[in-house]
C-alpha positions as CSV (number, residue, x, y, z in Angstrom):
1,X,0.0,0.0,0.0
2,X,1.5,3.3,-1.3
3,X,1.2,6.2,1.1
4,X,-0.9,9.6,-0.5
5,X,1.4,12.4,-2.3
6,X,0.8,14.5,1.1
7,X,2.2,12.3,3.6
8,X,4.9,11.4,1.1
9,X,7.5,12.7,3.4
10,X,6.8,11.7,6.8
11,X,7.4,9.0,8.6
12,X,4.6,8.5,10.7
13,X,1.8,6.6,9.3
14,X,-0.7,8.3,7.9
15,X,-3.5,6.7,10.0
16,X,-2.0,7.7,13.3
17,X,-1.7,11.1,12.1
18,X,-5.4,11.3,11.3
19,X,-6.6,10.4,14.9
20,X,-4.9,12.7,16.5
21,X,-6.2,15.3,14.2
22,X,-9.5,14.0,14.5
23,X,-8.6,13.7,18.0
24,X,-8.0,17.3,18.4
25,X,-11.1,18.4,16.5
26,X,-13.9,15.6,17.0
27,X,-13.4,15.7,20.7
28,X,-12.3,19.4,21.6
29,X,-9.7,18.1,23.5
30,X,-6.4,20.3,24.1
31,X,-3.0,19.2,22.3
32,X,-1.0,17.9,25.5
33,X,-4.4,15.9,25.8
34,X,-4.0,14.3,22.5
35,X,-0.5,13.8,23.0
36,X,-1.4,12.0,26.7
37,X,-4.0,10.1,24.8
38,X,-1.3,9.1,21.9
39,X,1.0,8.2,24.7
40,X,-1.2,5.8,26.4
41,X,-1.5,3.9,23.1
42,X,2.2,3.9,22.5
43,X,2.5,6.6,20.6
44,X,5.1,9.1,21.6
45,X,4.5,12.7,19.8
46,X,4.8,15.7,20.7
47,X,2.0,18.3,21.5
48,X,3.8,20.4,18.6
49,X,3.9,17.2,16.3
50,X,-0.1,17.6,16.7
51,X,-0.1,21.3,16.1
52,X,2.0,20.9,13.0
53,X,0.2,17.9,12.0
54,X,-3.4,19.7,12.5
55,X,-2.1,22.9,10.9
56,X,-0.7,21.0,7.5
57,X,-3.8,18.3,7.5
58,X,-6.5,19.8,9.0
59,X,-8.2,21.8,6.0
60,X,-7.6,18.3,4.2
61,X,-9.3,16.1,5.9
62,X,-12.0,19.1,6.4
63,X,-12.7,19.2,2.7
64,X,-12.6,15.0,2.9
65,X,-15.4,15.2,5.2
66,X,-17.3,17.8,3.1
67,X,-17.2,16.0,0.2
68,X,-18.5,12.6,1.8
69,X,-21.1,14.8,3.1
70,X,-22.3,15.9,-0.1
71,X,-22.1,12.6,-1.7
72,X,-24.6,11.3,1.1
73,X,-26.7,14.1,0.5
74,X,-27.2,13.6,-3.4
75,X,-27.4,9.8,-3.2
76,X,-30.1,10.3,0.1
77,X,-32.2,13.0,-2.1
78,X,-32.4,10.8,-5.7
């Protein structure tokens, strides 16, 4: 399995990087809470790691969830 242009450069793997996004913004929790969270599951980042990670991915996974959205929407109104 071949990792998307975007994460091309990182090491991380891109699903752990979407949790703690999704981490971040699903659950309103604070950065050092993600990174406790992360921690617990053996996953040693940094609260910045997250920051970065949230910063760079964020509006990605935003406009990912918006166009799911949509595509529910058309296929629920036909």
């Amino acid at each position: 399995m071949t990792k998307p242009a975007s994460f091309k450069y990182f090491k991380t793997n891109p699903e752990i990087i979407r949790l703690a996004v999704m981490l971040y913004i699903r659950f309103l929790l604070s950065l050092r809470n993600v990174e406790d969270l992360l921690h617990e599951r053996g996953i040693d980042v940094s609260h910045e790691t997250v920051r970065y990670w949230w910063s760079r991915f964020g509006p990605m996974f935003a406009a990912e969830i918006r166009r799911k959205r949509v595509q529910q929407l058309r296929a629920f109104s036909k």
